[in-house]
N, C-alpha and C positions, 0 to 999 in steps of 0.2 A: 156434700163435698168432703166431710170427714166421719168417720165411724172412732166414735168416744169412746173411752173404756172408763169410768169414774171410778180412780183409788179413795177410799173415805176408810180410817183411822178408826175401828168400830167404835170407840165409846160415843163419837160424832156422827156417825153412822147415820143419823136421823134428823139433824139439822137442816136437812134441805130440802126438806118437804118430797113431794112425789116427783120422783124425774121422768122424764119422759121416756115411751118406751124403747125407741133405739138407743137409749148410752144403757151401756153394759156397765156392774159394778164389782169391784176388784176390794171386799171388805180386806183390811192390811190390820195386824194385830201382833200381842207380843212383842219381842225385843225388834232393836233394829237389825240385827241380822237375819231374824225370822220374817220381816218387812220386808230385807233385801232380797231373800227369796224369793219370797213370793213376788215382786215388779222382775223380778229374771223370769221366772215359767213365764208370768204374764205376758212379757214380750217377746218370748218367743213360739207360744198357744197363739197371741194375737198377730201378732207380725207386726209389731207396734214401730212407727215409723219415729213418733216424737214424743217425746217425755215433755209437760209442760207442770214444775211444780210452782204453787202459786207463792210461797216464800221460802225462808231462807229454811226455817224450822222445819217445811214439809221435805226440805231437798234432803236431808243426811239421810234417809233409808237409801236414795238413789245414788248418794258417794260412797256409802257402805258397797254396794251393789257395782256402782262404775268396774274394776277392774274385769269383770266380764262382759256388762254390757256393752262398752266402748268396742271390744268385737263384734258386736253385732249390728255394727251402723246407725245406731239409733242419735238420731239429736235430741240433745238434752237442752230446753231454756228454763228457767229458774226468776222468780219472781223476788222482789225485794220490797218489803213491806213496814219494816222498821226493824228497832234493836231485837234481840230474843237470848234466851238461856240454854246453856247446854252442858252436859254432865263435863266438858272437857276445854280448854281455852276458846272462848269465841271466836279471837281475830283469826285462828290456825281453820277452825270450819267454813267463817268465810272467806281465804282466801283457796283453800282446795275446792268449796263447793264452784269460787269465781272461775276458779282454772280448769275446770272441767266440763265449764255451762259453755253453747255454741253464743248465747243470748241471754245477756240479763233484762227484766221487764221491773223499770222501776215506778208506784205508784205517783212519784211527784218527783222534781230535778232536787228538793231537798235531800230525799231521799236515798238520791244516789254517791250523798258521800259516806254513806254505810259500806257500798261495794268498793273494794279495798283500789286505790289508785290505778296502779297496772291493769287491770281489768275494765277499767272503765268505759272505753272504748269499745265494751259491747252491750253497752249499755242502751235503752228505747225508754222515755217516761211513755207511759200510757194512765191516764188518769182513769179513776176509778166511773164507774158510770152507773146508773140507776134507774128503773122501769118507772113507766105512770104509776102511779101507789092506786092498787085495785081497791083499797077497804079504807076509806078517809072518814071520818065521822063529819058532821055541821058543826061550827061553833057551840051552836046551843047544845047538839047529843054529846060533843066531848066534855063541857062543862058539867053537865048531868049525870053523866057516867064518874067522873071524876070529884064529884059531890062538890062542885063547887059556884058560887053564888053569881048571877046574872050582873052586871052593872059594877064589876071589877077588873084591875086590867093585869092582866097574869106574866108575870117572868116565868118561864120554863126551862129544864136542862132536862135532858134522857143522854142518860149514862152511866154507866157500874159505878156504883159508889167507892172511890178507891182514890189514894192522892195521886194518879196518875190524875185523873180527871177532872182535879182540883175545887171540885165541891166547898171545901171549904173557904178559900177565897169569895168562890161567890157568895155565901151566905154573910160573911164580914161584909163584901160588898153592897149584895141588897142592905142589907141592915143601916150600914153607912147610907147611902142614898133615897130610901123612903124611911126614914124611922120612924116616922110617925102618923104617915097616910093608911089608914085602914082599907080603902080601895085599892090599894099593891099586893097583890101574894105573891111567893117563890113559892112552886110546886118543882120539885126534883122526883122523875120516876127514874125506878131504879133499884138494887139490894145491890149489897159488896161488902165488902170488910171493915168501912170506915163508917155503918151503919151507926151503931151503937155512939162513936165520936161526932158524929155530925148532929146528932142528937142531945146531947149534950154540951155541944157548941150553942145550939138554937136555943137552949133550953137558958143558956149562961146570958144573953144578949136579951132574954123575955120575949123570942118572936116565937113560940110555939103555934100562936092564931095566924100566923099570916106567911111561916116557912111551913109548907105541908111536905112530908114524905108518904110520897106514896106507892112505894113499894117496885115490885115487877111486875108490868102487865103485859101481858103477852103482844103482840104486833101494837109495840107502842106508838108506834108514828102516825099509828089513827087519833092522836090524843093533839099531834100540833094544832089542829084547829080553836083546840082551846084557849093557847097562848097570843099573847099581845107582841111578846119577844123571843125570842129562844139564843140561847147563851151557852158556847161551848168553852169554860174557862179550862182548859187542858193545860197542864203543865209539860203534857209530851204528848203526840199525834204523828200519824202516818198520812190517809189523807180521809177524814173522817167523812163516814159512807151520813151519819144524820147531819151536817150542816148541809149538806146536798140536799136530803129531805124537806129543811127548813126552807131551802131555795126553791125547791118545787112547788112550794105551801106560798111563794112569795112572802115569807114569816122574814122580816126584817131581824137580826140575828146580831152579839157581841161575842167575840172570839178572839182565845189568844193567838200571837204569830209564833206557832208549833207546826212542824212539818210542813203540808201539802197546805197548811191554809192560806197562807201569803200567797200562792200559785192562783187559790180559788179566788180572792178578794181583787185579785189583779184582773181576771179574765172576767169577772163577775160583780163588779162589789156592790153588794147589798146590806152595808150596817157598819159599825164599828170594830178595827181591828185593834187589840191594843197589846202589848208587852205581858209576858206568863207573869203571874203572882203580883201585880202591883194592883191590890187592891184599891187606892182610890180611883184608877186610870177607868176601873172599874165599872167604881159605882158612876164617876161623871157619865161615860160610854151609856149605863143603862139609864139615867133621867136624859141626855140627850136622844136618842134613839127613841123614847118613849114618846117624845114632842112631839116625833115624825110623823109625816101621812102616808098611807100607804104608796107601794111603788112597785112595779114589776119588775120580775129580776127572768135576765135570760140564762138558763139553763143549758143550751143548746151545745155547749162544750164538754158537758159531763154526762148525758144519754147511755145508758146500755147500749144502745145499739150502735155509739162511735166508738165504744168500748170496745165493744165485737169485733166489727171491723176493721180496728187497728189491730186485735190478736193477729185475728187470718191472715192479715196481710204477713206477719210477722210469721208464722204458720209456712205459707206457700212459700217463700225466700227458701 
């Protein structure tokens, strides 16, 4: 139905593993006006009908580029994902990138009060969506791999170590809540910035034996089968693509009410939702949830493949 052309930003270039061979790739490098070049030859080599950039941050090569493109009929939709930085006043990028998009595609109805008022109105949520997970380890192989002891019940987080992610809540948290059961670990995978601090966090409370960091490891979400809980304390979120994974795993989960997650807990709920940074809300959340017995969580609203299908739709209009 469509012939892809895949823009990728070289230094990322390599993030998406092997594509398939009908999508064409369009490396974009250098300044943004050397960007905007390059998506101008491109659509007019390709006879490119639509521009689809997936946020806010990947759209300025193509408002660089607008005042010629728009002659060439191309429709532009524009993705909104959350906040972002820019070398020049944010609110002025997003309201020229809004006024020039045919279609804003927002990941959650939070989300959409980032696209500036007046704009609104072309606005679509489409929630993020996610494949069968091809490579899952067993309980036993993720605990094994992750050197850790048979006959304890694991809190888990995967995410960049950074205070957007608010690691260090939960570490107060657990601490607050088992302090003193040696059967409890917090394992956080992950590297970022707030390495070194979170370590020294751990280090200050005496839980070095029972908080493990352990690092970056490649296709981490082969590792949820380890965990008893999985816990997204976010201080800030879009619509976070691993609490969907934890869903998939049926991993009963605590998470703050940031972004898209109040959307997902509504359509879905599977665990405790509670308020960003109130650590004791916390640690209650994780010895309640801990009690629970398992339960199935239906997935069926967040799919790749309903993902899909609401682009195109969005696509053929």
């Amino acid at each position: 139905m469509f012939t892809i052309t895949l823009g990728l930003v070289k230094p990322v270039r390599n993030d998406f593993g092997t594509l398939p061979q009908d999508v064409n790739t369009l490396l974009l490098d250098g300044s943004y006006s050397n960007q905007a070049k390059q998506i101008r030859a491109c659509v007019s080599a390709d006879k490119i009908d639509i521009i689809y950039s997936c946020a806010f941050e990947t759209s300025f090569p193509v408002l660089v580029a607008w005042p010629s493109l728009k002659r060439t009929g191309v429709k532009f939709i524009t993705g909104v994902r959350g906040r972002f930085n820019f070398p020049v006043k944010r609110k002025i990028i997003e309201w020229l990138i809004s006024a020039i998009s045919n279609r804003i595609i927002c990941n959650s109805g939070k989300i959409k009060e980032y696209v500036p008022a007046l704009f609104r109105k072309k606005c679509t949520v489409i929630y993020n969506g996610i494949a069968p997970m091809q490579s899952v380890l067993t309980k036993e192989e993720a605990l094994q791999k992750l050197h850790l002891p048979n006959g304890t019940k694991i809190v888990g987080c995967i995410a960049r170590l950074c205070a957007d992610k608010g690691q260090d809540i939960l570490v107060n948290a657990f601490a607050q809540a088992f302090p003193n059961d040696e059967k409890v670990l917090l394992v956080l995978i992950g590297d970022g910035e707030d390495q070194a601090k979170l370590r020294q966090q751990i280090s200050l409370l005496k839980m070095e034996k029972r908080i493990l960091l352990k690092g970056n490891l490649p296709n981490a979400a082969q590792y949820l089968p380890a965990f008893d809980v999985f816990v997204l304390p976010s201080r800030t979120e879009s619509f976070p693509n691993a609490l969907l994974e934890a869903m998939q795993l049926n991993l009963p989960s605590v998470a703050t009410k940031v972004g898209g997650v109040e959307e997902i807990f509504q359509i879905a709920p599977f665990g405790k939702m509670i308020e960003k940074e109130n650590t004791s809300a916390m640690a209650m959340a994780l010895k309640e949830i801990m009690s629970q017995p398992p339960f199935k969580i239906n997935i069926d609203s967040f799919t790749l493949e309903k993902n899909i299908h609401s682009l195109e739709e969005i696509f053929i209009k």
